[in-house]
C-alpha positions in Angstrom: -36.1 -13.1 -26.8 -35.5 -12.5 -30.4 -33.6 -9.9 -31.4 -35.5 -7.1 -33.4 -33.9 -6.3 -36.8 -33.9 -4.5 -40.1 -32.4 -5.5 -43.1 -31.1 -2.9 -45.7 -29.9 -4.6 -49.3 -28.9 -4.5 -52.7 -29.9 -8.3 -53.2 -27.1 -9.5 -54.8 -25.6 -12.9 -54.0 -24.4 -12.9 -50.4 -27.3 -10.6 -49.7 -29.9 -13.5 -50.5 -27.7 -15.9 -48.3 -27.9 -13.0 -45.7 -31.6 -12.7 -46.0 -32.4 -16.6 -46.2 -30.1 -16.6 -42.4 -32.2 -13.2 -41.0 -35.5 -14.9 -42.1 -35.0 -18.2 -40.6 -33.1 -18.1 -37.4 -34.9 -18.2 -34.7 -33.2 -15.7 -32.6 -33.8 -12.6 -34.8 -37.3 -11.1 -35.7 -37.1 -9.5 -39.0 -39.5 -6.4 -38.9 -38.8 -5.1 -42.4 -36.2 -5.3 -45.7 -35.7 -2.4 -47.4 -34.2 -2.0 -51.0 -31.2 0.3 -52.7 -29.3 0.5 -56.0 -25.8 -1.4 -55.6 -25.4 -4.8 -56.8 -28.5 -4.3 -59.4 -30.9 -1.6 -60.1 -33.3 -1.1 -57.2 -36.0 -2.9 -59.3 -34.1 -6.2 -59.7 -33.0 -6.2 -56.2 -36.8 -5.4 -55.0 -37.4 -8.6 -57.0 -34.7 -10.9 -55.9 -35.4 -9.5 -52.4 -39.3 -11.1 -52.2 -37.8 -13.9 -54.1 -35.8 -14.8 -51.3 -38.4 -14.2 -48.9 -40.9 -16.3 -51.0 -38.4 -19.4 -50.6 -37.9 -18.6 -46.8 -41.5 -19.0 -46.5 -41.4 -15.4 -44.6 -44.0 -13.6 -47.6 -45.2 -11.6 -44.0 -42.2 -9.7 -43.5 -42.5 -5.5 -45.5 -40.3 -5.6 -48.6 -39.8 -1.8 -49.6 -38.4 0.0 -52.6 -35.5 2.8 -51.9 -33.0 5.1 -53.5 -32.8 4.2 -57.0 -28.9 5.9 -56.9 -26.3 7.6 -55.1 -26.5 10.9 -53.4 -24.2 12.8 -55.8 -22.7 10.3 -58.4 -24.6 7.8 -61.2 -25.7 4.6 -60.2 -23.4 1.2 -61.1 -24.1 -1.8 -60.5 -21.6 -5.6 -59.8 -23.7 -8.0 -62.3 -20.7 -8.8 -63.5 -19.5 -10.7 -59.7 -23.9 -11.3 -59.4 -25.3 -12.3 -63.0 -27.3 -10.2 -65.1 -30.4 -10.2 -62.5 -28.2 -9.8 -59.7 -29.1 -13.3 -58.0 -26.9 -15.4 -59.9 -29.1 -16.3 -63.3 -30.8 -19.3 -62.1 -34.2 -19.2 -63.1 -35.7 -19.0 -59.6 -39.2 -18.8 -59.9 -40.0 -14.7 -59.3 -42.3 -13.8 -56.5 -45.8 -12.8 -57.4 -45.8 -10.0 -54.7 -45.6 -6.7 -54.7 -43.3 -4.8 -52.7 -44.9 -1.9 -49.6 -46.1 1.3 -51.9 -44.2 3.7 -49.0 -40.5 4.2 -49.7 -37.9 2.5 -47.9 -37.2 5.7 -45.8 -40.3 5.8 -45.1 -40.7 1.7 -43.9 -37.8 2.8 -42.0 -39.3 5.6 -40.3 -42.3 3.7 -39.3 -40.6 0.8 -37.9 -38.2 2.5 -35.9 -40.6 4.9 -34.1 -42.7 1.9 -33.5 -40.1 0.7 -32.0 -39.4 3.5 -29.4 -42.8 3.4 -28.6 -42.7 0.0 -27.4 -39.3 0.1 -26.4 -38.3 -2.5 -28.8 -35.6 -0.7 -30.5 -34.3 -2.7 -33.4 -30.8 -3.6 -34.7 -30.2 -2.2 -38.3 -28.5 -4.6 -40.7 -27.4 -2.6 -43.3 -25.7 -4.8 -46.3 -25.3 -2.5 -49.1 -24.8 1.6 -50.3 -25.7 3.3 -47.2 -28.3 5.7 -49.2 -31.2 4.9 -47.4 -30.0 5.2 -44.3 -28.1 8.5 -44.7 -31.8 9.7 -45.8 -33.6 8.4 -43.2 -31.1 9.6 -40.5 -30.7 13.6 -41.8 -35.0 13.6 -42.6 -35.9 11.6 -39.6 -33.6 11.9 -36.5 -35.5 11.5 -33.9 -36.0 7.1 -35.5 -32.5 7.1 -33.2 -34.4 6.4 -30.0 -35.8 3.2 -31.7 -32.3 1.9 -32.9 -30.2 -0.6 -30.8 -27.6 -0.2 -32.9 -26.5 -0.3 -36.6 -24.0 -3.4 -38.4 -23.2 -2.1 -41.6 -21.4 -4.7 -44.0 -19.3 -2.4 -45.6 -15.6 -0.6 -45.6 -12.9 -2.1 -44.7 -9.2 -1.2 -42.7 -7.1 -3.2 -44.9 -7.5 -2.9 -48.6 -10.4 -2.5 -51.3 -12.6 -4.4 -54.1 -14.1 -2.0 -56.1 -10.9 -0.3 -56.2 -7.6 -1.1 -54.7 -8.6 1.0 -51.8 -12.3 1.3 -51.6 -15.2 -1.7 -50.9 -18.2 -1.7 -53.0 -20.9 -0.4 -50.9 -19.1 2.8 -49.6 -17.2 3.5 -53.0 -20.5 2.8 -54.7 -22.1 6.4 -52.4 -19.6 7.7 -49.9 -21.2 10.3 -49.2 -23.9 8.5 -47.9 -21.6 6.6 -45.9 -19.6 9.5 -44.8 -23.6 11.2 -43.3 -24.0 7.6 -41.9 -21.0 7.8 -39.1 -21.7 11.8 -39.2 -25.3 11.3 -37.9 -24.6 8.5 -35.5 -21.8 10.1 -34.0 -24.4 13.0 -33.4 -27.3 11.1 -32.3 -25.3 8.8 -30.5 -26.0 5.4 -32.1 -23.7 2.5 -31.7 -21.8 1.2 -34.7 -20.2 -1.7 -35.9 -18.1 -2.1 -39.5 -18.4 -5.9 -40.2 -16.0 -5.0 -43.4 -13.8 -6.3 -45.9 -11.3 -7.9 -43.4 -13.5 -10.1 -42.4 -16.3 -10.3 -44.9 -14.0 -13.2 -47.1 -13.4 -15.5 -44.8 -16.6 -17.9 -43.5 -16.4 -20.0 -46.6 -18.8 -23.1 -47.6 -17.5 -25.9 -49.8 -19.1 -27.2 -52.6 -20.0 -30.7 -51.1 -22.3 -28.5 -48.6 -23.5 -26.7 -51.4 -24.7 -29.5 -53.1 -26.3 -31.4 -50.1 -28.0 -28.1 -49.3 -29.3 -28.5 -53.5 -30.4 -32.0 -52.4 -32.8 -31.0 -49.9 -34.8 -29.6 -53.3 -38.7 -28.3 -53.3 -37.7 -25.0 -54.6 -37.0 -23.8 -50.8 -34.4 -22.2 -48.9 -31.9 -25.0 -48.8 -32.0 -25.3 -52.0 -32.0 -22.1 -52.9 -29.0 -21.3 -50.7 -27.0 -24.1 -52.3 -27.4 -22.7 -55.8 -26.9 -19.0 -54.4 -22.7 -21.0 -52.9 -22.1 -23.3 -56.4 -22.9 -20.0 -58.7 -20.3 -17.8 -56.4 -17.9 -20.7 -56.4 -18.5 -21.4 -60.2 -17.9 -18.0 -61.4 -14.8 -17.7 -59.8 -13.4 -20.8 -60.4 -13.0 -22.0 -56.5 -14.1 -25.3 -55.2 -15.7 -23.1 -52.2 -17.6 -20.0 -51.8 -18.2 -16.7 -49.0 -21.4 -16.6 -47.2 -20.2 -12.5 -47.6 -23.1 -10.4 -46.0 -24.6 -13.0 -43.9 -21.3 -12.6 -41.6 -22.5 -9.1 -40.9 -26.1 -11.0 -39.7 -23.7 -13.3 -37.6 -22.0 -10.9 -36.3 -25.4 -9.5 -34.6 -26.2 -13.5 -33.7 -23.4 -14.7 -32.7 -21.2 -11.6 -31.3 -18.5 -13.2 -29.9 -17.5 -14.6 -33.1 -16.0 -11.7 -34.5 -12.5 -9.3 -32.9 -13.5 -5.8 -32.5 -11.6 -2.7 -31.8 -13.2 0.7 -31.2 -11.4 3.6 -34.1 -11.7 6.6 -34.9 -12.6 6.1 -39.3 -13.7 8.3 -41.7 -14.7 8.1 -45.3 -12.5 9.6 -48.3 -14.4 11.8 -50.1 -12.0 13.7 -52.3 -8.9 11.3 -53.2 -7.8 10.7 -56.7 -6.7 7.2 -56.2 -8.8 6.5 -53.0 -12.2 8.1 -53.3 -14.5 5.9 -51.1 -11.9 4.2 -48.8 -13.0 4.1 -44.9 -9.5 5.6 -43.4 -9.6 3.0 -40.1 -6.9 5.0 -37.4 -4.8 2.1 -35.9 -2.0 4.1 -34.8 -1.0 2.2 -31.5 -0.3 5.9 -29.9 -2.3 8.8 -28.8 0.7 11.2 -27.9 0.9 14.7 -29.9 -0.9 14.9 -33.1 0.6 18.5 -34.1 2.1 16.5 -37.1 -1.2 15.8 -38.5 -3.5 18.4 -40.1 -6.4 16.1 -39.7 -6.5 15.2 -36.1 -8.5 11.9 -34.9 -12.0 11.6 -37.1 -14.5 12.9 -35.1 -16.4 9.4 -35.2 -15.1 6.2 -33.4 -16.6 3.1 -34.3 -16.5 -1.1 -33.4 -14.4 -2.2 -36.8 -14.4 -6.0 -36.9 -10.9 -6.7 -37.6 -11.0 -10.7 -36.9 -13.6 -13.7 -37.9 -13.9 -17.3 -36.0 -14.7 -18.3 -40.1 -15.8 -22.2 -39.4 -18.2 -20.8 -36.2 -19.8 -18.3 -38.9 -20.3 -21.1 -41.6 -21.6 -23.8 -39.8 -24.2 -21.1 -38.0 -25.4 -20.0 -41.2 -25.2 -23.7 -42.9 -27.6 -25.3 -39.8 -30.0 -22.1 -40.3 -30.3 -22.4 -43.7 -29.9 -26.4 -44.2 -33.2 -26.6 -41.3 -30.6 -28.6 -39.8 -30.2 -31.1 -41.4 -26.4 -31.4 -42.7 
């Protein structure tokens, strides 16, 4: 059976390729997509979001508008890695649609308690600022009976991107991100990090890319080829990172990825390091009397290895129909 998910974004590049992968595989059955400020303002990414969906052919699946910021700080945004719309400039006819008039906590809400009433519960993809899902989780605990799990693309164990410690999603609100591992810690929900040390690595080259182009009729192949050549273009590299649809993968196609249950916790106060997920690898569990801290209270899957070429060619047959 298909596996039940929800899609949290801030659509963004690697977003859309996630998105184009959750719409079209068969074995996932995308309930919902729900919209925050990260990568754009939540407007342009509630646009690029039923863009994507358009091209997918999926206009059936709930497109719904969220937090427009972070919890405490002002909004920014990473047009300067997406293009000025967020989804890479390249005049993509827009979707005539119009997204759900509840708010994304809301969406959220409804799916999930749907779900424990059929005992359904869904898998919640969440590939951007965890703002949503910190407000949906503190409002509405009780949506935990209707969640399998949650695989956040976000964090990471090694180093950072929006800084040199922190990754853009969790710098971007960390204290959303910090309620996050809070609330699931408490409501006992099941979490996996797909982060930074693996998020680089399923690459596609730019001969896919342009095959996928190929395929033309202003659809999903097409669209996912122009999605890789922008990315590889704007960085100069003869390849590109599928980024965010590795966390999708990763709910696929578990095996592809090494976990390792730690203990993690978000910085919230550091000068240098504000919005850096603290992943606690010490090989040793003897006397912590040294430490002031202790272990973090929340222990969680952190993917710390990625079979890269398994994760590529899954999301290049989805997306190519195929055909390459």
């Amino acid at each position: 059976m298909a596996i039940p998910v929800v899609l949290d974004v801030d659509t963004g590049v690697d977003d859309a390729c996630a998105l184009l992968l959750a719409a079209l595989h068969p074995g996932l059955d995308l309930r919902a997509v729900t919209c925050v400020g990260g990568n754009a303002p939540v407007d342009d990414v509630v646009a690029n979001t039923l863009t994507v969906l358009d091209a997918a052919g999926r206009a059936d699946v709930v497109v719904a508008r969220g937090a427009e910021r972070p919890l405490l700080e002002e909004a920014v945004d990473a047009r300067h890695v997406h293009g000025a719309d967020g989804m890479g400039d390249l005049d993509w006819p827009k979707s005539s649609r119009q997204p759900d008039p509840r708010h994304a906590v809301e969406v959220l809400r409804d799916v999930l308690r749907e779900a424990a009433a059929t005992d359904e519960p869904v898998t919640l993809i969440p590939l951007a600022p965890l703002t949503n899902i910190a407000l949906l989780l503190r409002t509405y605990p009780e949506v935990a009976r209707g969640l399998r799990e949650v695989v956040f693309m976000g964090g990471a164990a090694d180093v950072g991107n929006a800084t040199a410690s922190a990754e853009f999603n969790v710098f971007h609100d960390p204290e959303a991100a910090a309620v996050v591992l809070d609330a699931c810690a408490d409501l006992g929900i099941a979490v996996t990090m797909y982060g930074l040390d693996v998020f680089y690595a399923p690459h596609i080259g730019l001969a896919q890319a342009d095959a996928l182009v190929a395929v033309g009729g202003r659809g999903a192949a097409e669209l996912a080829g122009r999605l890789v050549r922008f990315q590889a273009e704007r960085f100069g590299a003869g390849s590109a990172t599928i980024g965010d649809a590795g966390a999708v993968c990763a709910v696929l196609d578990p095996g592809g990825v090494q976990r390792e249950k730690l203990p993690v916790r978000v910085e919230l106060a550091g000068t240098w390091s504000r919005g850096r997920t603290i992943v606690d690898r010490r090989d040793w569990t003897g006397d912590l009397s040294h430490d002031p801290h202790g272990l973090a209270p929340t222990t969680i899957d952190v993917c710390l290895e990625v079979d890269a070429d398994r994760y590529a060619r899954l999301w290049l047959d989805t997306v190519g129909g195929g055909s390459l």
